[in-house]
C-alpha positions as CSV (number, residue, x, y, z in Angstrom):
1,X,34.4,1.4,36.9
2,X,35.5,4.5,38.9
3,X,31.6,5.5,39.7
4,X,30.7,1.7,40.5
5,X,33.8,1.5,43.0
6,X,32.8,4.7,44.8
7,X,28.7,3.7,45.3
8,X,29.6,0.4,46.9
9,X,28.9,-3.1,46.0
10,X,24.5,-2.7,46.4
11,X,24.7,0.3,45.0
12,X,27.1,-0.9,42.1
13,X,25.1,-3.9,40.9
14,X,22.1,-1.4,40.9
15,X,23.6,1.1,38.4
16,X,25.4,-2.2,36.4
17,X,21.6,-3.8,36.5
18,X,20.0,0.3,35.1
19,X,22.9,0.5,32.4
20,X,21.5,-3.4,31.2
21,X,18.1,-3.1,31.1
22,X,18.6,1.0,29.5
23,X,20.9,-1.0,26.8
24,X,17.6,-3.4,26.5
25,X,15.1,-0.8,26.0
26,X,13.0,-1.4,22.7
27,X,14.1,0.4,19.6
28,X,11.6,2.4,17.7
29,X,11.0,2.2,13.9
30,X,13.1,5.2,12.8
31,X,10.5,8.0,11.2
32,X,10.5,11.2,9.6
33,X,10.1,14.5,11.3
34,X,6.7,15.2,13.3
35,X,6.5,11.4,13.7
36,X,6.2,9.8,17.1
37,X,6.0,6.1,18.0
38,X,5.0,4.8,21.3
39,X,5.5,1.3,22.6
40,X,2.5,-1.0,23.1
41,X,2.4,-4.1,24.7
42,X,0.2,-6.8,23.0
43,X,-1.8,-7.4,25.5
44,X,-3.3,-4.1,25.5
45,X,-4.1,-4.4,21.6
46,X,-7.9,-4.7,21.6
47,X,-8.7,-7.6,19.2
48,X,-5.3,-8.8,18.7
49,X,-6.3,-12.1,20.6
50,X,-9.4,-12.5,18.5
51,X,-7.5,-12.6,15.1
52,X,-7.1,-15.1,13.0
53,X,-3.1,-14.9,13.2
54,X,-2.5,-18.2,10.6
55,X,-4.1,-16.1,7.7
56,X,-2.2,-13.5,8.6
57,X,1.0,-15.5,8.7
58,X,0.5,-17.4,5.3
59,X,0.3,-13.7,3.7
60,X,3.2,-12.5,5.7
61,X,5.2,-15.7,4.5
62,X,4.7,-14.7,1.1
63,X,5.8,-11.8,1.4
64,X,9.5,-13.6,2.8
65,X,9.4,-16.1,0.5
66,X,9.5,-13.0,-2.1
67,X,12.0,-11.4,-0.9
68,X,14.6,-15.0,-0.4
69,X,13.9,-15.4,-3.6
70,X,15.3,-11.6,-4.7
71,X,12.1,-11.5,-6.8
72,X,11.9,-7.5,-7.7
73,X,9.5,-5.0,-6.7
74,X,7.2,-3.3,-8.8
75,X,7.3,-0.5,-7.1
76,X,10.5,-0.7,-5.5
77,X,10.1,0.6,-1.7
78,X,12.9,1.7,1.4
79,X,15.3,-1.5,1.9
80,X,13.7,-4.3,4.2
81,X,15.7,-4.0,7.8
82,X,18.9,-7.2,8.2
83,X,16.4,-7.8,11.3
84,X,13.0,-8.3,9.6
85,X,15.0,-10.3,6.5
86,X,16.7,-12.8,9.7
87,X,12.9,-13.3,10.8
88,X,11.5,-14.0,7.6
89,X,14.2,-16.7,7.4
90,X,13.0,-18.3,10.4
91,X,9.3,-18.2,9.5
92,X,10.0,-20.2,6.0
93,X,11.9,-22.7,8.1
94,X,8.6,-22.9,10.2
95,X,6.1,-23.3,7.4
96,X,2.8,-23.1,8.2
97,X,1.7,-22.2,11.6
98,X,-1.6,-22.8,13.8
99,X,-3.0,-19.9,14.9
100,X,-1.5,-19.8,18.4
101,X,2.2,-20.5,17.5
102,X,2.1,-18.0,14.7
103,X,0.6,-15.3,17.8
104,X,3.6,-16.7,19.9
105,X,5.9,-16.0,16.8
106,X,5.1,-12.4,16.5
107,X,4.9,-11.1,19.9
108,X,8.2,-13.2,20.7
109,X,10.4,-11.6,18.0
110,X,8.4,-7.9,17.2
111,X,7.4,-5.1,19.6
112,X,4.2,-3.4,18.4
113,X,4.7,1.0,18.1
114,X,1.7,2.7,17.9
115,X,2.7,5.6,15.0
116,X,1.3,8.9,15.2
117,X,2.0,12.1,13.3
118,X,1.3,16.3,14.7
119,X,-2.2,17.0,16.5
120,X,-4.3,18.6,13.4
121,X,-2.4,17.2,10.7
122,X,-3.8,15.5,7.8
123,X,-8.0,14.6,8.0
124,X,-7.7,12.5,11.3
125,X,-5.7,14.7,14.0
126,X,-2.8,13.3,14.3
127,X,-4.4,9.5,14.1
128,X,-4.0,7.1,11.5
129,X,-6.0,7.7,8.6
130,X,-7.2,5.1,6.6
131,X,-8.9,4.6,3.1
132,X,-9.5,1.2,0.9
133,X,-9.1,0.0,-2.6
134,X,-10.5,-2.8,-4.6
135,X,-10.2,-4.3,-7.9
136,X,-12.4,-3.4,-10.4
137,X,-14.4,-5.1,-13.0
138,X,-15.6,-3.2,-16.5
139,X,-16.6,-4.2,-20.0
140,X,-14.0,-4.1,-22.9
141,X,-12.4,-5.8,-25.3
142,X,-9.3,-6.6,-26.5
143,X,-9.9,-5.1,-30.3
144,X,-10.8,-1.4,-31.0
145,X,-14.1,-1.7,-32.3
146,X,-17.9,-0.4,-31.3
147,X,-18.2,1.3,-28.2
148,X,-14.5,0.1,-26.9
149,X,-12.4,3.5,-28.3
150,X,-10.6,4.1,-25.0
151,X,-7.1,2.0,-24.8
152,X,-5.7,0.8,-21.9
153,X,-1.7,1.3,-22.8
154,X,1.5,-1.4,-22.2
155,X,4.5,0.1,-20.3
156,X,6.4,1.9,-23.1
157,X,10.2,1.2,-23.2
158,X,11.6,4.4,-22.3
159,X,10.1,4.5,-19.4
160,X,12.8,4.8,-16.5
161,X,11.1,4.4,-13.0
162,X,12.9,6.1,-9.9
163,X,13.8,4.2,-6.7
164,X,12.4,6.2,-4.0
165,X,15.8,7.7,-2.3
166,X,17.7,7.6,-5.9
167,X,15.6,10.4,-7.5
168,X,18.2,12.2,-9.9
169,X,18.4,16.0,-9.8
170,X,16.2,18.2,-11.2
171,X,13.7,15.5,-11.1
172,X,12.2,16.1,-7.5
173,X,9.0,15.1,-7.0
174,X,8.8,12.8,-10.2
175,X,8.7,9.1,-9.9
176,X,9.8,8.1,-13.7
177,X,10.8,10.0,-16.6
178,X,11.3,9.5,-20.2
179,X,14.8,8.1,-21.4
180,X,15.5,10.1,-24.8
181,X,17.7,8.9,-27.4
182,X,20.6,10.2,-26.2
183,X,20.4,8.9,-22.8
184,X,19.5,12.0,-21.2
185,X,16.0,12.1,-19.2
186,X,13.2,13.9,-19.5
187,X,9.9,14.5,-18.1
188,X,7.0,11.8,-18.9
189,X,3.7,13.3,-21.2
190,X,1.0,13.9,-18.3
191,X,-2.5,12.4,-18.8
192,X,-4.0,15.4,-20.8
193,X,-0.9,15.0,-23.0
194,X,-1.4,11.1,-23.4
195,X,-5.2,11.7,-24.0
196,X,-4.4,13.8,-26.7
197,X,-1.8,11.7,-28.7
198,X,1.7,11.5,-26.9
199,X,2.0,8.2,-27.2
200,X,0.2,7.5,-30.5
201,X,2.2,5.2,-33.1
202,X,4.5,3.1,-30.7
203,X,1.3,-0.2,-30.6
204,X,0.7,0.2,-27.3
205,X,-2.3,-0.2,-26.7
206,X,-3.4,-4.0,-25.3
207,X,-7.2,-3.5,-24.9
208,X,-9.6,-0.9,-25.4
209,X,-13.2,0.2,-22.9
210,X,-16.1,2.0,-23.2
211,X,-15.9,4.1,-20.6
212,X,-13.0,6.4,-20.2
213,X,-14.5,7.3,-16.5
214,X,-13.9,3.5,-16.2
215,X,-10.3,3.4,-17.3
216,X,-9.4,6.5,-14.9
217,X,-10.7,4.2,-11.3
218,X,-9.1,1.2,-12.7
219,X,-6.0,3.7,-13.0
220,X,-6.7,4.9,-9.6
221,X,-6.9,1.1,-8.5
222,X,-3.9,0.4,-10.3
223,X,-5.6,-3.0,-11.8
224,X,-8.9,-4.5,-13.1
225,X,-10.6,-7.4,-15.0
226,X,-12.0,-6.6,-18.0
227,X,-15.3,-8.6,-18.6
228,X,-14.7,-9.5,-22.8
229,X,-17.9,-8.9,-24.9
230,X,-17.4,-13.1,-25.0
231,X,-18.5,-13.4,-21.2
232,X,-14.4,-14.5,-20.5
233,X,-12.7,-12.1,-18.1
234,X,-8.8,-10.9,-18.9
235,X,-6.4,-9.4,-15.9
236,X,-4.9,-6.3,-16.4
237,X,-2.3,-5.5,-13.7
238,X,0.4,-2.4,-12.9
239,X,3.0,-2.2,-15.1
240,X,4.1,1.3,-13.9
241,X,3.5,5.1,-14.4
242,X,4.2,7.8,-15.9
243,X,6.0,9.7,-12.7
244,X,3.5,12.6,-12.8
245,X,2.6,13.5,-9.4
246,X,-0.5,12.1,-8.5
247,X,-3.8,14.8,-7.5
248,X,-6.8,13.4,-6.4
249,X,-9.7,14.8,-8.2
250,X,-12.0,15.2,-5.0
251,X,-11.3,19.0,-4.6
252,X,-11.8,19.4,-8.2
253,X,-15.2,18.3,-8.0
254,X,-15.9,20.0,-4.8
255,X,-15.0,23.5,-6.3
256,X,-17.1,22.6,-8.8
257,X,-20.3,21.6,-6.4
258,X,-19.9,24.3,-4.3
259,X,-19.3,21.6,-1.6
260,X,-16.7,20.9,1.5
261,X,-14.2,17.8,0.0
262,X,-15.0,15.8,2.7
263,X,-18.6,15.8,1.2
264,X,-17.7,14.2,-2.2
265,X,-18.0,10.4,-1.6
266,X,-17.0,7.8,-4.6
267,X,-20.6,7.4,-5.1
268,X,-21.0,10.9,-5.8
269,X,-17.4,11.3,-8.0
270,X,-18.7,8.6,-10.3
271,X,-22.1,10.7,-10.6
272,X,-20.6,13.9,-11.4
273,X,-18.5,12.4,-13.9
274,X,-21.2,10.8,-15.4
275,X,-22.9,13.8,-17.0
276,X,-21.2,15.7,-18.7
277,X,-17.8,13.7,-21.0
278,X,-16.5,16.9,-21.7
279,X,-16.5,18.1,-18.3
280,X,-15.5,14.5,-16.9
281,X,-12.1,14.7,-19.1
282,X,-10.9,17.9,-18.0
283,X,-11.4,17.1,-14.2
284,X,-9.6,13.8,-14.6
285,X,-7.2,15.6,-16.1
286,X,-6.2,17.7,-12.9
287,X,-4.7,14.0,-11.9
288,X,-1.2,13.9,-14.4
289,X,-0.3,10.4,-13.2
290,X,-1.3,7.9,-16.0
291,X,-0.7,4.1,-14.8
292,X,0.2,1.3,-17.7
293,X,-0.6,-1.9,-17.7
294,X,0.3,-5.7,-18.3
295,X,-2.3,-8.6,-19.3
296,X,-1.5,-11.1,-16.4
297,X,-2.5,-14.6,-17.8
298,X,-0.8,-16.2,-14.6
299,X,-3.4,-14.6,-11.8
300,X,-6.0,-17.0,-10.8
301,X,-9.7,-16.6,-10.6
302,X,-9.3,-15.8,-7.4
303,X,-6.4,-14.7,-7.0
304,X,-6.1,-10.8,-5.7
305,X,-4.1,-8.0,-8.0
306,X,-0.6,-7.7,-8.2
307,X,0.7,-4.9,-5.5
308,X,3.9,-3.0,-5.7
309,X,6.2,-5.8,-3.9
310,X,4.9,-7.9,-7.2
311,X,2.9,-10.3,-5.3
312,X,-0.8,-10.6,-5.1
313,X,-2.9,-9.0,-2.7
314,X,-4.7,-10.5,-0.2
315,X,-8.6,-9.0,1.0
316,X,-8.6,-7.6,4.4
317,X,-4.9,-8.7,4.9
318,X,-3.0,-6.7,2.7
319,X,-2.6,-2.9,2.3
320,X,-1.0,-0.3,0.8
321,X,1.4,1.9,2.2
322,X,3.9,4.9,2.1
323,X,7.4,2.9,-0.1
324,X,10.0,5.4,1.2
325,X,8.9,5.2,4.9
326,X,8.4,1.5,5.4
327,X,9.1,-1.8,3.8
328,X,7.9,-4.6,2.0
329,X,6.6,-7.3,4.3
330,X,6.2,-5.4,7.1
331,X,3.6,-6.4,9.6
332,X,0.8,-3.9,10.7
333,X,-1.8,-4.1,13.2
334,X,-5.2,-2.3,12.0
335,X,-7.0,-0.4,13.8
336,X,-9.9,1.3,12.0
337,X,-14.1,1.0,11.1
338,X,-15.5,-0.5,7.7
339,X,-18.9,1.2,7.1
340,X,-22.0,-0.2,6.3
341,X,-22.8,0.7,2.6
342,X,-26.1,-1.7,3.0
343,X,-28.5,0.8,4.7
344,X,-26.9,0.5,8.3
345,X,-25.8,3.9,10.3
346,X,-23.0,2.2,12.5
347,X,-19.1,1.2,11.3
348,X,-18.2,-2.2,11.5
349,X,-14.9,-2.2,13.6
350,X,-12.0,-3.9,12.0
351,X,-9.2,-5.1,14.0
352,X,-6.5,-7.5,12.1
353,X,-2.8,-7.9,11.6
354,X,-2.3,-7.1,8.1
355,X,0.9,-6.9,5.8
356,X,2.3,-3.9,3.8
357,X,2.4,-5.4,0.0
358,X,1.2,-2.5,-1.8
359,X,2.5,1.2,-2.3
360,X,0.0,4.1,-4.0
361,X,0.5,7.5,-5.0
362,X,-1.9,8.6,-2.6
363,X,-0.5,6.9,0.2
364,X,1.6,9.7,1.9
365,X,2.7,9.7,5.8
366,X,3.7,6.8,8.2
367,X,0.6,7.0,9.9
368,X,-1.4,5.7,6.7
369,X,-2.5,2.7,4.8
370,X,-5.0,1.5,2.2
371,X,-6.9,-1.5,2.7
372,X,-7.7,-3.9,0.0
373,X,-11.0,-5.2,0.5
374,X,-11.0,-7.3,-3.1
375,X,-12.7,-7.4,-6.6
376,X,-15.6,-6.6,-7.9
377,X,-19.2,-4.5,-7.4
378,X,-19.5,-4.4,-3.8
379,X,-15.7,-4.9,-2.8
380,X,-15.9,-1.2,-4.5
381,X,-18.9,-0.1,-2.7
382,X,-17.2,-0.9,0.7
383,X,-13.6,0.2,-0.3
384,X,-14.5,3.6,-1.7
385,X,-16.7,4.7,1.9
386,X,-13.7,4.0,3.7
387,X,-12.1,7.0,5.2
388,X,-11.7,6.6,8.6
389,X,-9.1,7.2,11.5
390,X,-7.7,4.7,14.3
391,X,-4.9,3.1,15.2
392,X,-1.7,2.2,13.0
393,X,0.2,-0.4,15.1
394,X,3.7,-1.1,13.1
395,X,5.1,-4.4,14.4
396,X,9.4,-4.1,14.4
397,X,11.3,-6.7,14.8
398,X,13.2,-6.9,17.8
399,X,17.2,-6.9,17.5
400,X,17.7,-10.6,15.9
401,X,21.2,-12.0,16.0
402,X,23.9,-12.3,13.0
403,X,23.0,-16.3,11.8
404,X,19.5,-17.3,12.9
405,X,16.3,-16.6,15.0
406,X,17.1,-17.9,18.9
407,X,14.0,-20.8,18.5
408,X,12.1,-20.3,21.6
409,X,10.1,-23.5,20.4
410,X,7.4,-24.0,18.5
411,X,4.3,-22.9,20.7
C-alpha cells in the first residue's frame, strides 16, 4: 500500500491493474528438466477449426466417466490434476455435445502449450516426435497342437507392478518385480529366460501361435486378435509385464545390416526376422520386456484394444503417452504427417485433438506420443511408417474453482 500511495492515484490503479492481470497469467503444465512450454492461442492452431471436436469429446468423456467411476488403470499413470477432474465433472453433466459447443468447451476452460524439449535431442530436434501403433491380427489357437507351439502367457500371480513415482529401492528402472514367498521382491525372468522355461509348470499359458515373430509385435502392440483355425476371432489384451526395461530391436538389426537405424522400417524388421528363427530369437531377445495377456470376451467387434487407463482405444483419437509425465484423459492437439504406404511420395497431414489413454514402454519424453491408427493388415502398414516430427499441443485446464465449472452456457 506504501508504493501505491507514493505513485498517485493513475499511477496506482496502473500497478494494482499489472499485479491483476500478472496474478492471471496462464499457468504452464509443470515438466521435467530441458522441457519448455509455450502458450498458444487457439486461433493460431492450424486445423483446430476443421476438427471434428464431437468425436473427440465422446472419447474424452470416456475417459471422465472412467475416472468418476474410480475404475483402475492398467498401467497406472501420474495423478489426474483437482483441475482437469472439476472439468471432467462438468462435461458428464453436459453429455453429448455438437461439434461447436464441445470447441467452445475446450477453448473456454483449457489453454493450449505447445511442449518442446532441447534443440538436437531425441530424432526430431527438439520437436515432437511421433510413431503409431495398431492392433494386430494372427493365426492361433487356443490348444497346443500342430503348428501353434508358441504360448501366449496369463499374468502370473506374483507379479507386483510399480506405480510410476512408488518404485521401491534397489528396483530403479524396473516397472514390476517378482513377489517371492517370503514377501521379499525380486527381479522378473527377462524374455530369453521366459523363452527358455522360467515360467513352465504354473498353466499359464491361454493360447498358443505359429509364429513366435508374431507373438513378439503383438507384444510390442501390447494386444491382438487371434484368428482361431475355426474362422472365430478371440481378443487378447494387456494384462501387464514383466518390468524388464523395454529395448527396441531396431539398432540390433541395423548392426547387423550394416545400416543407419533410421533405415530399418517395420517392413524391413519383419523381413529380417523372417529368415533366419535362430537368428530372429536372439535379436528379440535384446528386448527383456515380455507383456502377458488376458482373453477379453467383453470387447466388441469393433471395439479398439484396451489401453493403460483400462479403456478402449479409439483410431486416430487416442494415443499413447509418457504415464509419469502426464495423465490419463488428458487432451492433446496433434500435430504430425501419416504417410502414404499405397505408392504415394507425399505425407498426409494430420491435425486432430486426440486424448492420452494409453502408456508404452517406448514412450519416453513429454514431447511424445503414439497414435493408434486401429486393427488389422493395413492399420499396421500405416502405423509402423509412422515416425514423424510436429507439434505436441497439451491442452491444461485453466484454474477451475473448488465445487463446479463457472457454466458460461451451452454454445
Amino acid at each position: 500500500m506504501g508504493i501505491l500511495r507514493r505513485v498517485g492515484p493513475f499511477a496506482a490503479f496502473f500497478v494494482a491493474a499489472s499485479i491483476a492481470w500478472a496474478g492471471e497469467r496462464p499457468s504452464p503444465p509443470p515438466l521435467p528438466a530441458g522441457a519448455t512450454a509455450t502458450l498458444v492461442p487457439f486461433g493460431k492452431l492450424a486445423g483446430w477449426k476443421r476438427d471434428d471436436h464431437a468425436k473427440a469429446w465422446q472419447v474424452w468423456l470416456a475417459s471422465c466417466r472412467s475416472q468418476a467411476e474410480n475404475n483402475p488403470a492398467l498401467d497406472a499413470g501420474v495423478p489426474v490434476p483437482k483441475d482437469l477432474a472439476s472439468l471432467c465433472r462438468e462435461a458428464l453433466k453436459r453429455g453429448a455435445l455438437a461439434a461447436p459447443a464441445a470447441r467452445a468447451f475446450f477453448q473456454a476452460h483449457f489453454n493450449a502449450w505447445r511442449i518442446t524439449t532441447q534443440k538436437g535431442s531425441g530424432p526430431t530436434g527438439g520437436k515432437a516426435f511421433y510413431t503409431g501403433y495398431y492392433e494386430p491380427e494372427i493365426r492361433g489357437s487356443l490348444v497346443r497342437e500342430g503348428e501353434y507351439q508358441t504360448p501366449l502367457y496369463d499374468r502370473p500371480a506374483d507379479l507386483v507392478s510399480f506405480e510410476p513415482n512408488a518404485v521401491p529401492p534397489g528396483f530403479e528402472g524396473y516397472s514390476a518385480a517378482r513377489r517371492k514367498l517370503d514377501g521379499s521382491l525380486e527381479v522378473y525372468p527377462d524374455r530369453k529366460a521366459i523363452e527358455q522355461g522360467a515360467l513352465d509348470g504354473q498353466g499359464l499359458e491361454i493360447a498358443y501361435v505359429a509364429d513366435p515373430v508374431d507373438r513378439f509385435f503383438m507384444q510390442v502392440q501390447g494386444s491382438g486378435r487371434l484368428r482361431l483355425p475355426t474362422g472365430s476371432v478371440v481378443r487378447f489384451a494387456y494384462a501387464g509385464k514383466n518390468g524388464q526395461p523395454y529395448s527396441a530391436i531396431g539398432k540390433a538389426v541395423a548392426d547387423r545390416l550394416n545400416i543407419p537405424p533410421r533405415a530399418v522400417t517395420m517392413a524391413g524388421l519383419r523381413d529380417f526376422l523372417a529368415r533366419d528363427p535362430k537368428q530372429a530369437r536372439e535379436v528379440m531377445w535384446v528386448n527383456k520386456s515380455f507383456v502377458f495377456f488376458k482373453v477379453a470376451p467383453f470387447l466388441g467387434a469393433d471395439a479398439g484394444p484396451i489401453g493403460g487407463e483400462g479403456l478402449p482405444v479409439t483410431p486416430l483419437r487416442s494415443i499413447a503417452i509418457d504415464r509419469k509425465i502426464w495423465p490419463y484423459g488428458l487432451p492433446v492437439f496433434v500435430e504430425t504427417a501419416i504417410p502414404d504406404v499405397g505408392g504415394g511420395v507425399k505425407p498426409e497431414p494430420i491435425r486432430k485433438l486426440m486424448i492420452a489413454q494409453d502408456t508404452g514402454s517406448a514412450i519416453i519424453g513429454p514431447a511424445r506420443a503414439d497414435i493408434f491408427f486401429g486393427s488389422g493388415a493395413k492399420a499396421g502398414a500405416v502405423a509402423g511408417a509412422v515416425r514423424h516430427g510436429g507439434g505436441f499441443y497439451v491442452l491444461w485446464p485453466k484454474p477451475q474453482p473448488d465445487t463446479n465449472v463457472a457454466s458460461e452456457g451451452r454454445p
